[in-house]
C-alpha positions in Angstrom: -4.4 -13.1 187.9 -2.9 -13.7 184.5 -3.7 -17.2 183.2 -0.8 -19.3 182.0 -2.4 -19.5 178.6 -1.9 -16.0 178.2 1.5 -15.5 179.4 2.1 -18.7 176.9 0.8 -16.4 173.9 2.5 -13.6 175.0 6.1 -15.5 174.6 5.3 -17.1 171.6 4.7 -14.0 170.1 7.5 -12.9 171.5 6.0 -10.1 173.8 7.8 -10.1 176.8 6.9 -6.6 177.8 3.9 -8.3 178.6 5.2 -11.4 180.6 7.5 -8.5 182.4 4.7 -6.7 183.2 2.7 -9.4 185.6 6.4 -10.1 187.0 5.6 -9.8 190.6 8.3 -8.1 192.8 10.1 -10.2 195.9 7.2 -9.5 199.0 9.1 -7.0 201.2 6.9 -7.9 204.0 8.2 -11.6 204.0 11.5 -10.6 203.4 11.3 -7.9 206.8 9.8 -10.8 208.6 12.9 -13.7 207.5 15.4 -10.9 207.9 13.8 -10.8 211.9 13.3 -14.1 212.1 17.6 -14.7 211.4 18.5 -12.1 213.8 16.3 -13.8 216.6 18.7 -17.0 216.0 21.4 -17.7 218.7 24.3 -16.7 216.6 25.8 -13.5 215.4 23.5 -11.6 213.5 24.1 -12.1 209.9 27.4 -14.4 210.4 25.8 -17.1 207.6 26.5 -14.2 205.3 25.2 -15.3 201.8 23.1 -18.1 202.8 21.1 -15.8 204.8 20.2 -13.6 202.2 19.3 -16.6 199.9 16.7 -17.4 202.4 15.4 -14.0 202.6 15.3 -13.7 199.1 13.2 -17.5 198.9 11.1 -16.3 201.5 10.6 -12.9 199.5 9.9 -14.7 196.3 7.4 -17.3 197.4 5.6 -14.5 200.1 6.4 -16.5 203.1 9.4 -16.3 206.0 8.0 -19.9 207.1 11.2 -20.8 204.1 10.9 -24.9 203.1 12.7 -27.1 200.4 10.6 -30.2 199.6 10.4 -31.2 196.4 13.6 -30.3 194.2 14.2 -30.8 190.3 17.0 -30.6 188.3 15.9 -29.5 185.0 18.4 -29.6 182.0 17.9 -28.7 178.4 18.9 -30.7 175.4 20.0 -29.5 172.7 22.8 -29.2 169.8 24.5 -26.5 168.4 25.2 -26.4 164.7 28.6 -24.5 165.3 30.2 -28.1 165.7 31.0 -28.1 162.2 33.6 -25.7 162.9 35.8 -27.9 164.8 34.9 -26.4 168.4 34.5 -29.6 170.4 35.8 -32.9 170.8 32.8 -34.3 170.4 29.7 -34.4 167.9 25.9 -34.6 168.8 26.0 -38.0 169.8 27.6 -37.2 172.9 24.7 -35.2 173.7 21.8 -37.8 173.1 23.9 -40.5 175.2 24.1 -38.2 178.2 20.5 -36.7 177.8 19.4 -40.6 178.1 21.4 -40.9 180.9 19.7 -38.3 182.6 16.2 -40.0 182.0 18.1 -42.9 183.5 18.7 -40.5 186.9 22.3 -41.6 186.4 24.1 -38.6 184.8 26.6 -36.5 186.8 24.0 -33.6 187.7 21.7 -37.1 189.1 24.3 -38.9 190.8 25.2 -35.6 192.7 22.0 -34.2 193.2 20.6 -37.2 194.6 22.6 -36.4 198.1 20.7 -33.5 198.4 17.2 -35.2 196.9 16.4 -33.8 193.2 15.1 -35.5 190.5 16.5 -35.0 187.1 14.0 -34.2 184.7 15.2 -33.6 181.5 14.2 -31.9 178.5 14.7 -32.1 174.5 14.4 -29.2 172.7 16.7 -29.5 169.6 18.9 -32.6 169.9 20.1 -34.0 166.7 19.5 -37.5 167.6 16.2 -38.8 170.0 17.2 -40.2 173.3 14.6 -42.4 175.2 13.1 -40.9 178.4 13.6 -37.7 177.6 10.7 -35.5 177.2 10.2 -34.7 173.7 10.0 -30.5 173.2 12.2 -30.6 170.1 12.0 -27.4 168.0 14.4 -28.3 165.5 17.3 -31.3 165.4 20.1 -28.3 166.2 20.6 -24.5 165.3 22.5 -23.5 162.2 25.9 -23.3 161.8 25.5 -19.5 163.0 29.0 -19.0 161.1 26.9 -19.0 157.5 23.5 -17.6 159.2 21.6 -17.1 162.5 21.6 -19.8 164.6 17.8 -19.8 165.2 14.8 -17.8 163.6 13.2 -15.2 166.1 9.9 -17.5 166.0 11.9 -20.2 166.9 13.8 -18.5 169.9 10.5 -17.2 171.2 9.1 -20.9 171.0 12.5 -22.0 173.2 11.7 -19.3 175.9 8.2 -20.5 175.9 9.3 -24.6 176.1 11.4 -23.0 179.7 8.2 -21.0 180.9 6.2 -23.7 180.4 8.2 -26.5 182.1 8.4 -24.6 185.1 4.6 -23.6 185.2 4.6 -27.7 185.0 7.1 -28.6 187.8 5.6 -25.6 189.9 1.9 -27.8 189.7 3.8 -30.9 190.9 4.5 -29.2 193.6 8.7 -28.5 193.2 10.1 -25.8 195.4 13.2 -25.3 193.6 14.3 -25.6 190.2 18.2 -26.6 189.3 19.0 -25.1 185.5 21.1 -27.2 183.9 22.0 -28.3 180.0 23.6 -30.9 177.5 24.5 -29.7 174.6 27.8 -30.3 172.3 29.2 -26.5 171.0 26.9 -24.9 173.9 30.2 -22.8 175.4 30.8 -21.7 172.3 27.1 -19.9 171.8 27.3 -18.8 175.4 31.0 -17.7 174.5 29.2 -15.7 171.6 26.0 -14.2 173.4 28.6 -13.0 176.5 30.8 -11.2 174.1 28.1 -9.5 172.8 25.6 -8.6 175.8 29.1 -7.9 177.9 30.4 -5.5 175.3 33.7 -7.6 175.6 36.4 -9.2 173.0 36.1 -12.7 172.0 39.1 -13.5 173.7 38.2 -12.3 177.2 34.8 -14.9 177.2 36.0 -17.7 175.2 37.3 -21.1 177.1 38.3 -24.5 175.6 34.9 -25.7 176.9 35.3 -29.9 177.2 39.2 -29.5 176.8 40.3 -28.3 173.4 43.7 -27.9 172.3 45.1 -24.7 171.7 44.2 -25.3 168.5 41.2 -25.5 169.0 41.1 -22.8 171.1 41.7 -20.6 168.4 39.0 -22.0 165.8 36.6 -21.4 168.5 37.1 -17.6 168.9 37.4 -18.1 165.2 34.2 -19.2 164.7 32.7 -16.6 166.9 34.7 -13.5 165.7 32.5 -14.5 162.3 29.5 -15.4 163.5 29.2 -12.2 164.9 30.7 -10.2 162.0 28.2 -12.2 159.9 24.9 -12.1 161.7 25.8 -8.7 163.4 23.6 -9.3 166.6 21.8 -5.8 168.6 23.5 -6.0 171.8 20.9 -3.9 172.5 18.3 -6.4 171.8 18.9 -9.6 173.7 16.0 -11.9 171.6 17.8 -10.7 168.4 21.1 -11.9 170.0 19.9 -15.0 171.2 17.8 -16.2 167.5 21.1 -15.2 166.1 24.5 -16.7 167.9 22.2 -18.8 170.8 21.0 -22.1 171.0 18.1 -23.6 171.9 19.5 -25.2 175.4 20.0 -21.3 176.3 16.8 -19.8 175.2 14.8 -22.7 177.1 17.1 -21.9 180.3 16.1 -18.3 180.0 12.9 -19.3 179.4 13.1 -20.9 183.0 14.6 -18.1 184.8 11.3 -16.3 183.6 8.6 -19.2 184.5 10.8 -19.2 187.9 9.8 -15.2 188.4 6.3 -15.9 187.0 5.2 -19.0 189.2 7.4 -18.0 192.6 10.0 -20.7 192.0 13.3 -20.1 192.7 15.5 -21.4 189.8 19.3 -22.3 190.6 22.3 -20.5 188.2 24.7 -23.3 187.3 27.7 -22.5 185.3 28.4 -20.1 182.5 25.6 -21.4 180.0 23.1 -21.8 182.5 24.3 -18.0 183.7 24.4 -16.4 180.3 20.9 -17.5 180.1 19.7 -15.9 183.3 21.3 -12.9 181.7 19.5 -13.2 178.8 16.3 -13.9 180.8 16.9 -10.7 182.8 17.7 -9.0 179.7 14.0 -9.8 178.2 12.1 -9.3 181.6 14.4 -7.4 184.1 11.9 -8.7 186.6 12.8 -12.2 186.4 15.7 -11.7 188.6 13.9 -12.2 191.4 13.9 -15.7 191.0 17.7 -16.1 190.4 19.6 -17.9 193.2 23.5 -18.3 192.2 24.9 -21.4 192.9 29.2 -21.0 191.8 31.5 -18.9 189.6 32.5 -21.4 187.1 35.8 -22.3 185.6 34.8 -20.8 182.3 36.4 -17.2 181.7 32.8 -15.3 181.3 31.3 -16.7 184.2 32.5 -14.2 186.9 31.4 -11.1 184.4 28.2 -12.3 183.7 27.1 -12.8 187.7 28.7 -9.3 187.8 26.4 -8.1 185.7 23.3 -9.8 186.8 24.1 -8.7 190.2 24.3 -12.2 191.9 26.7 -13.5 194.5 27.7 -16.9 194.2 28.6 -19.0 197.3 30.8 -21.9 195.5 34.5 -21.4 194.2 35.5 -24.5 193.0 36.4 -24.0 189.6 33.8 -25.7 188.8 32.9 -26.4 184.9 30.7 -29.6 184.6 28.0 -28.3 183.2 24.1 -30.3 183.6 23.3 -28.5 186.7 26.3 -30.0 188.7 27.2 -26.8 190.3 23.8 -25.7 191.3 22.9 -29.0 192.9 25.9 -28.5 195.2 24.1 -25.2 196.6 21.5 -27.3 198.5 23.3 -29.1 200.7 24.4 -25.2 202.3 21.0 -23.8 201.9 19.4 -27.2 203.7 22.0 -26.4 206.4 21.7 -22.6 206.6 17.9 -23.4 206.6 18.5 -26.0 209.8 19.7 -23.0 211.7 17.2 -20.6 210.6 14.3 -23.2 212.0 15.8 -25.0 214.4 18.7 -22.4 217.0 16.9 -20.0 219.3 19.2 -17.9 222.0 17.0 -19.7 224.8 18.4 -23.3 223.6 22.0 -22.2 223.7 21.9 -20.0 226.7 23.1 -16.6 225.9 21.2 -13.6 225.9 20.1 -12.1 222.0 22.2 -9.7 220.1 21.7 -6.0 219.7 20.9 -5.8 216.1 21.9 -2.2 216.3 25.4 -2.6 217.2 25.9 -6.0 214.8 28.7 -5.9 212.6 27.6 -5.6 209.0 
């Protein structure tokens, strides 16, 4: 078995041909046997639609049909985006540091919702502008560039991101957590996910691009703006998804990805928020296609990308809410269905409800 020390050089270095390589694919055998295991539950075979194939897919993942959620985590990624200075929020990077403290606090939004369905919030700096107490110091830089007068991030430090998101799930994996909520905070994030989505989609600005935390029209405009020249500028490989994320990214992205990857590496399945968290699993699967394996999606956000993106990853979400939160919000509201799907898949046999099993050959589908 690869050590972690190893796969931590490899991303570093930025070799994720390498990480991709010892990617283990979902355990078809545990997958077969939770795929029996629902259609020997008294109900109609396959009538929890969605929620059953999440389980398989858990049950895939971690090698095991006997599925179990213990211990959960919500874990969110701090960080600023030197884009602000382009007029494309409300609000400036001491918005950011005040929420990330609240996390530590467990008393953000993605805490005070995920605590119904018991995470803990375990947050995660990796380039805020300003320090916030609690929060677990992984700082790369205080915020990415202005990426209007240069790339947002150098490759070295992109590759150091991805390798903060691998490593914080290898951590949370050894404490034991059975699911990992992606989440961030991060002021001008929507526009870098805005930016990385028109590029890796092959769309126009105007098709990917939101008002984010509420701007004004015109607002609106000196966001697409912004992007139109960051990308004329910096002229991103949509071919190459690390050059696209060191150039119009952030740091809050590249450690999500990062996560996505550690999620497929350590058999941890990692939740897909809302757009940003969903433009950096598509980023993640872009670097190491195998790391969808560990992708559950949660919603299809508000945001105008979102729905494209989980296209193109090739998830299904369960949520339509229009959802657009951000911290993990959206993803904490998928356990709640999975803990009840997963009440059903353990605890309903045909014998308890008195009617005889269905023919799985004649099921509808």
């Amino acid at each position: 078995m690869t050590s972690y020390e190893q796969i931590e050089q490899w991303a570093k270095a930025g070799d994720f041909a390498s990480v991709n390589s010892v990617i283990a694919p979902l355990d078809e055998a545990a997958k077969k046997e939770a795929l029996d295991h629902w259609n020997s539950v008294g109900k109609p075979v396959g009538s929890l639609g969605v929620l059953e194939d999440l389980v398989i897919q858990i049950a895939g993942l971690t090698g095991t049909a006997q599925v179990k959620i213990g211990k959960r985590a919500a874990l969110p990624f701090c960080a600023d985006n030197g884009v602000v200075e382009e007029g494309v929020s409300q609000s400036g990077p001491d918005v950011t540091s005040i929420v990330a403290a609240n996390m530590a606090k467990q008393v953000s939004s993605v805490c005070v919702m995920g605590k119904l369905a018991g995470v803990v919030c375990h947050p995660v700096d990796v380039g805020m502008v300003y320090d916030a107490e609690g929060v677990l110091n992984r700082k790369i830089a205080r915020g990415t560039n202005n990426f209007t007068k240069g790339p947002a991030m150098s490759h070295e430090q992109a590759c150091q991101a991805l390798a903060v998101g691998i490593e914080r799930v290898y951590a949370l994996s050894m404490e034991g957590y059975d699911i990992v909520l992606s989440g961030e905070m991060g002021i001008g994030n929507t526009t870098s996910s805005s930016a990385l989505a028109t590029v890796l989609l092959g769309k126009q600005v105007e098709e990917v691009t939101g008002r984010g935390s509420g701007l004004s029209d015109e607002g609106l405009v000196r966001k697409i703006d912004a992007i139109k020249r960051a990308i004329a500028l910096n002229e991103p490989d949509p071919n190459d998804a690390l050059d696209c994320l060191a150039k119009v990214g952030g740091f809050d992205i590249a450690a999500m990805a990062g996560a996505f990857i550690g999620g497929a590496l350590f058999r941890v399945p990692v939740v897909i928020d809302g757009l940003i968290s969903a433009i950096a699993a598509l980023v993640a699967a872009r670097i190491c296609p195998a790391s969808r394996c560990a992708m559950l999606a949660s919603h299809s956000s508000f945001e105008p990308a979102a729905a494209a993106i989980l296209d193109e990853l090739g998830v299904r979400p369960i949520i339509f809410a229009d959802l657009r939160l951000g911290e993990g919000t959206g993803a904490a509201c998928l356990l709640p269905l999975i803990d009840m799907a997963l009440m059903v898949y353990n605890g309903l046999s045909f014998d308890q409800i008195g009617v005889e099993q269905y023919d799985v050959e004649v099921a509808p589908q």
